[in-house]
C-alpha positions as CSV (number, residue, x, y, z in Angstrom):
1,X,65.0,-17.4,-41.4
2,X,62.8,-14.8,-39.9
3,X,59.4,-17.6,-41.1
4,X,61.2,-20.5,-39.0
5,X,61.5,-18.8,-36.1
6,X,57.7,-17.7,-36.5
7,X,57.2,-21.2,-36.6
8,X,59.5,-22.0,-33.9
9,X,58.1,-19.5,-31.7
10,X,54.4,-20.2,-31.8
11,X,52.9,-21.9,-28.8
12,X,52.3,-25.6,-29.0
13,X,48.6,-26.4,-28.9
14,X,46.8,-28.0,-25.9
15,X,45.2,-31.0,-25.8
16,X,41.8,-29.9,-25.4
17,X,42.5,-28.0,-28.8
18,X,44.0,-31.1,-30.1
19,X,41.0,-33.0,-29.3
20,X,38.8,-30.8,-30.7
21,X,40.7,-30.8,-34.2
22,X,40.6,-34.4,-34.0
23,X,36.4,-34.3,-33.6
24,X,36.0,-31.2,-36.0
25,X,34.1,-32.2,-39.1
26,X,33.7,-36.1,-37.9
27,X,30.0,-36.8,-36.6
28,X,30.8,-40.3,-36.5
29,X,33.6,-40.2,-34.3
30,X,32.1,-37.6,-32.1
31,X,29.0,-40.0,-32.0
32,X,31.4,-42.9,-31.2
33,X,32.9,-40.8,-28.3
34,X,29.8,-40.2,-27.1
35,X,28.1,-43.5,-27.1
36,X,31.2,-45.6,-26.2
37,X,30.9,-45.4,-22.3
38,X,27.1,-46.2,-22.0
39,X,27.8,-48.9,-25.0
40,X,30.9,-50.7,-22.5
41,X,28.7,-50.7,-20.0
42,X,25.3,-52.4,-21.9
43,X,28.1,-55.2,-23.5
44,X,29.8,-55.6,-20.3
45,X,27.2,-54.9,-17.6
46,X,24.1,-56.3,-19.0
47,X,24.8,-58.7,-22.2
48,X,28.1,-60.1,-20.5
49,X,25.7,-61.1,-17.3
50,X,23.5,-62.4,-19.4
51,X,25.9,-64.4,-21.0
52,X,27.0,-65.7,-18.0
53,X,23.6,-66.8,-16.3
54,X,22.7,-68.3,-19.8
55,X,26.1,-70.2,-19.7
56,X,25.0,-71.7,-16.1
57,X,22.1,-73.4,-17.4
58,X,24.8,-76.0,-19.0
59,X,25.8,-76.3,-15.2
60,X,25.4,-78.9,-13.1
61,X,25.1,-79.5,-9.5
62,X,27.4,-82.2,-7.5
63,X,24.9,-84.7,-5.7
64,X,26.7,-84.8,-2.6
65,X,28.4,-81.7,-1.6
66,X,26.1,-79.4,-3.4
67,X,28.3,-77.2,-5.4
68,X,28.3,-76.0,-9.2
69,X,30.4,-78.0,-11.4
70,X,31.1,-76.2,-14.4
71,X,31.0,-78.6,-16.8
72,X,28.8,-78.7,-19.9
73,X,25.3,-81.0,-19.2
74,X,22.1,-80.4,-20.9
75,X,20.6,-82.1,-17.9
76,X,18.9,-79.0,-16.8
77,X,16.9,-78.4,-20.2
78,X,16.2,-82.3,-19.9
79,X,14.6,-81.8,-16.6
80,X,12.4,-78.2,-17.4
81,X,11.2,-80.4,-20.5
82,X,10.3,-83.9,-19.1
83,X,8.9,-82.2,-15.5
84,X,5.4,-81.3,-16.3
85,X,5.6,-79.0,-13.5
86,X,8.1,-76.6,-15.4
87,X,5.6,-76.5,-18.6
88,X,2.4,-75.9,-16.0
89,X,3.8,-73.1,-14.8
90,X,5.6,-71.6,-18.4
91,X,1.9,-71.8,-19.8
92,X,0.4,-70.2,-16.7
93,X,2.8,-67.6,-16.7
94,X,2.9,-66.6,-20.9
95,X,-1.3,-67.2,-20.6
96,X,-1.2,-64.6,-17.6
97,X,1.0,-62.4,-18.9
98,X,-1.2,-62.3,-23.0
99,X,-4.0,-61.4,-21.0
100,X,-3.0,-58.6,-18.7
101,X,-1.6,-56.7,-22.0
102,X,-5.2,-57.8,-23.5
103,X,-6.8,-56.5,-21.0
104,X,-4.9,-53.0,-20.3
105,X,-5.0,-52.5,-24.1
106,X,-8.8,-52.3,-23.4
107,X,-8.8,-50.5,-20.7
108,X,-6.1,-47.4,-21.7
109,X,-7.3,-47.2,-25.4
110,X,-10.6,-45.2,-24.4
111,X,-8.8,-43.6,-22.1
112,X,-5.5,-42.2,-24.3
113,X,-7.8,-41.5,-26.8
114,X,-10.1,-38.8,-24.3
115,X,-6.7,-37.6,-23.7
116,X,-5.4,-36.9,-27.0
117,X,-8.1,-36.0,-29.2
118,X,-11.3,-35.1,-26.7
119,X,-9.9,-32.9,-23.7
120,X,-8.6,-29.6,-23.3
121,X,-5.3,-28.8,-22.4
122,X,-6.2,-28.2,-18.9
123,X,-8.1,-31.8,-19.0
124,X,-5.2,-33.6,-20.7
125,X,-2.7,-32.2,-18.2
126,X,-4.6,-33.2,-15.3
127,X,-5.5,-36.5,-17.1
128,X,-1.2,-37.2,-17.1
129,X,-0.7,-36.6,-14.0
130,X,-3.6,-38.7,-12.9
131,X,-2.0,-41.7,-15.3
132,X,1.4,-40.9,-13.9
133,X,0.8,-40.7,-10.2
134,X,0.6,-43.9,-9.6
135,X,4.1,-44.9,-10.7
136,X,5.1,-42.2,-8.1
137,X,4.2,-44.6,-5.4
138,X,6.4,-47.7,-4.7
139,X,6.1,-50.6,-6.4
140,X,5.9,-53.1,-3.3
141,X,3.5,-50.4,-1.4
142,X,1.0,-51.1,-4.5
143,X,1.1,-55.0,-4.1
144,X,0.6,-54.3,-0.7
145,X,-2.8,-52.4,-0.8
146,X,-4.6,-55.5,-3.8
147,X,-2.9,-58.1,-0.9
148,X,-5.2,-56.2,1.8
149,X,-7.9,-55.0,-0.5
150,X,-7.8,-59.1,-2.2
151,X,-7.7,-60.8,1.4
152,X,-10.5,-62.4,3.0
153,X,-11.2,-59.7,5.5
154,X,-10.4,-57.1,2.4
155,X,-12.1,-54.3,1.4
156,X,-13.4,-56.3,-1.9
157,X,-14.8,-59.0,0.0
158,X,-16.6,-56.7,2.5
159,X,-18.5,-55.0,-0.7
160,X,-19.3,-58.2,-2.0
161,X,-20.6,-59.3,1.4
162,X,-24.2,-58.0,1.0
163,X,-24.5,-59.3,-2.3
164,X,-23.6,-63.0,-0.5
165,X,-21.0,-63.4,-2.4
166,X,-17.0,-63.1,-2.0
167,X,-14.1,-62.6,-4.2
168,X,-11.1,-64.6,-5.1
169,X,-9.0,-63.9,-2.0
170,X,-5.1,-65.2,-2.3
171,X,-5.8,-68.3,-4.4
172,X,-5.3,-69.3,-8.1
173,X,-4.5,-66.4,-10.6
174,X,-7.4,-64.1,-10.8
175,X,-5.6,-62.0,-7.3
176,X,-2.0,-62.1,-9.7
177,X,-4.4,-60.8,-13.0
178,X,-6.3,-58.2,-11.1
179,X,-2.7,-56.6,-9.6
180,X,-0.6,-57.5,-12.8
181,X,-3.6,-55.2,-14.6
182,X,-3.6,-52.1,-12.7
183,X,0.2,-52.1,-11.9
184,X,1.2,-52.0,-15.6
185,X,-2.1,-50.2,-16.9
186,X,-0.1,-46.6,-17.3
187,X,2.7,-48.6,-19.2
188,X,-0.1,-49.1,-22.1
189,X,-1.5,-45.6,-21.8
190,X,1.4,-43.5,-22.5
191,X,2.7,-45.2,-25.5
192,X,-1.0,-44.9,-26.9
193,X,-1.5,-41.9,-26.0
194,X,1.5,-40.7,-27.7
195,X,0.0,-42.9,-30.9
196,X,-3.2,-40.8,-30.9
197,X,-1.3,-37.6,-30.6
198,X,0.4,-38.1,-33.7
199,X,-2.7,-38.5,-35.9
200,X,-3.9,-35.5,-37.5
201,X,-6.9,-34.7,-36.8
202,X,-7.5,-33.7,-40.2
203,X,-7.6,-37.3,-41.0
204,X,-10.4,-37.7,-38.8
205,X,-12.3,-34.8,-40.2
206,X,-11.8,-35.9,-43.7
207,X,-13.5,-39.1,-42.8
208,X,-16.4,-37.2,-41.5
209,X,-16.8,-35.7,-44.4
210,X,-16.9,-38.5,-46.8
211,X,-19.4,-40.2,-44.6
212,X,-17.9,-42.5,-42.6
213,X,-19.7,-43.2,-39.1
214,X,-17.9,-43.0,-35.8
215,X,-17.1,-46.9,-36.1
216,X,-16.1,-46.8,-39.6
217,X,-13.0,-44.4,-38.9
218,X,-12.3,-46.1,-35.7
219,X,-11.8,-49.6,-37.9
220,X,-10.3,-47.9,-41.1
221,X,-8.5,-45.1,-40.0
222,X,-7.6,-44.8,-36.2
223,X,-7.1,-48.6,-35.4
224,X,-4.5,-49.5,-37.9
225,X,-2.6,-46.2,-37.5
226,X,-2.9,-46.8,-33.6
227,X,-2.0,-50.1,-34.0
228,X,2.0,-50.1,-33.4
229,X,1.3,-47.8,-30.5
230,X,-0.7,-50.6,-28.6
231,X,2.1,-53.4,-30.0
232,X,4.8,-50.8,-28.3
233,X,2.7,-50.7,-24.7
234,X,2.4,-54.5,-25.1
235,X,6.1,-54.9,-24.7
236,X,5.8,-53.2,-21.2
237,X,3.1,-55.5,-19.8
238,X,3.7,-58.5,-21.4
239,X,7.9,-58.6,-20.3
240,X,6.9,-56.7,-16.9
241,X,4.4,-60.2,-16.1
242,X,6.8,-62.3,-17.5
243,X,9.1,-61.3,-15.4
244,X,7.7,-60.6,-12.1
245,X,8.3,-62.7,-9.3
246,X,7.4,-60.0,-6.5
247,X,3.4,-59.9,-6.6
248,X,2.4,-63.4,-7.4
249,X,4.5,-64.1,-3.8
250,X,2.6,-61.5,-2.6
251,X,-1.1,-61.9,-3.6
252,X,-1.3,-65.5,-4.0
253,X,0.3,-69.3,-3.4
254,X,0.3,-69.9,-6.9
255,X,3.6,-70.6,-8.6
256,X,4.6,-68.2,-12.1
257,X,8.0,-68.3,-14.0
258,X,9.8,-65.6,-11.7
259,X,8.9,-67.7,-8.3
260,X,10.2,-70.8,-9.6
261,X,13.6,-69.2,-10.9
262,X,14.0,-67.4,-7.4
263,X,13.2,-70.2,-5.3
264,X,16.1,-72.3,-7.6
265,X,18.6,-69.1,-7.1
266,X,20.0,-70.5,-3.9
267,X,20.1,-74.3,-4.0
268,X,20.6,-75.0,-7.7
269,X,21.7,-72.4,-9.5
270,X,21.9,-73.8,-13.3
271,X,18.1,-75.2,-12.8
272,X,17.1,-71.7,-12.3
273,X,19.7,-70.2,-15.1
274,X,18.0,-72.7,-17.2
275,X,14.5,-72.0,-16.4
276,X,15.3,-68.3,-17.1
277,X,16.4,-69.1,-20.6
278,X,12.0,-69.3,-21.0
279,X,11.0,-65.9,-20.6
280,X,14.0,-64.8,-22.5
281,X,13.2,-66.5,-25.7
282,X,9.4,-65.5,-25.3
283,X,10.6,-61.8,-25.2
284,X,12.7,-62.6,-28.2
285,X,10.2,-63.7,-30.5
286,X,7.6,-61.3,-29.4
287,X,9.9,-58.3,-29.8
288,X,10.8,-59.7,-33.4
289,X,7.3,-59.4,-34.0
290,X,6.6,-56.1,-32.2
291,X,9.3,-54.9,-34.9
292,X,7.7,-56.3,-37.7
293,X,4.3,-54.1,-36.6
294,X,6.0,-51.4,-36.5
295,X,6.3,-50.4,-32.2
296,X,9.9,-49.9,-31.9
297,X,8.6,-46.5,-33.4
298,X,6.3,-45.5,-30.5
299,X,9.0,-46.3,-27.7
């Protein structure tokens, strides 16, 4: 008698203790918990727009009044294949894109690697905020400064002007290369940098002492364990020029993936959902094989 009214008489638990029961002892469902929120939002808010905008490249357009018929055409991947405009400018754009990441990888490898195995920490700390700072500026204020120092009565031009010659001004691809390259050039440091860091340098000295030369450990030992690191910084500058429409309208007339989509956006929507569906399957075969080198590691 005396136990059930012990029982009776104890306070009921809250639900905040409740709760916490119920998580006790499960990592999996506290993980679950945790990650469902951001998870809803990445199926609903990003894949399910995707979905969609993929699903309007089977869209049509009516002739006469304009508007989007929703009913199921291929017309649109029938146009982007027999227009040789739409392959021009696919080419251009992938061809751009393969070597601004070709050409950044050059540039930050000498650089990451000062930072991470040749500088002090006073030097490396200066050196990041140096390779950081510029991201600290706005994007379009950057495009802004190559379209003035790029123009004909730019800053490149009046350099060259003793020499008698001039640069490219706003025409053809080099102005789009020149700013694609030193917009995404930190992109390719960091992920390098971080590479390097991770490579003992005991490694190094162990290939010092078995006689290596400098070149010899860069090629056998430093290269292929740096490797994934590049592959990882790739992924930034090859997607971010994929996908840019911004700068090529700003530093030049001609036409890239992103400016073809954007001009579509307006007047025919599925043309332009179609067209999209390029860079996305270009991203999805090179981040299958980024995995396969192993960059998802170094992100």
């Amino acid at each position: 008698m005396e136990a059930a009214d012990a029982v009776a008489s104890a306070p009921k638990r809250s639900v905040g203790r409740r709760l916490a029961g119920l998580f006790h002892g499960r990592p999996r469902l506290q993980v679950g918990a945790l990650l469902s929120a951001p998870v809803a939002w990445l199926v609903i808010g990003y894949i399910g727009s995707l979905a969609v905008l993929l699903a309007a490249g089977f869209w049509s357009v009516e002739a006469l009044s304009g508007e989007v018929s929703q009913t199921f055409s291929l017309d649109n991947f029938n146009t982007l294949l027999d227009d040789s405009v739409y392959r021009v400018v696919a080419q251009r754009t992938v061809l751009i894109a393969a070597a601004v990441t070709v050409t950044d990888a050059l540039l930050a490898f000498p650089i990451a690697f000062y930072m991470a195995k040749v500088a002090s920490r006073r030097q490396k700390a200066v050196l990041l905020v140096a390779v950081l700072m510029p991201l600290w500026s706005f994007y379009l204020v950057k495009a802004y400064a190559w379209r003035i120092i790029l123009s004909d009565g730019g800053m490149l031009n009046w350099a060259l002007d003793p020499l008698g010659i001039s640069g490219p001004g706003l025409q053809g691809t080099l102005p789009a290369y020149l700013t694609f390259t030193y917009l995404w050039l930190p992109f390719m440091i960091i992920p390098i940098y971080a590479g390097l860091e991770r490579i003992p340098d005991s490694l190094l000295s162990a290939s010092e002492d078995l006689g290596a030369s400098p070149g010899t450990t860069f090629r056998r030992v430093i290269l292929p364990l740096a490797f994934p690191a590049v592959v990882a910084g790739s992924i930034f500058t090859f997607s971010l020029t994929l996908g840019d429409y911004i700068t090529p309208q700003l530093v030049t007339s001609t036409q890239f993936i992103g400016n073809v989509i954007q001009s579509n956006i307006t007047n025919n929507l599925p043309l332009a959902s179609a067209y999209a569906a390029v860079p996305i399957a270009v991203m999805v075969v090179y981040l299958l094989i980024a995995r396969r080198l192993g960059a998802f590691e170094h992100l």
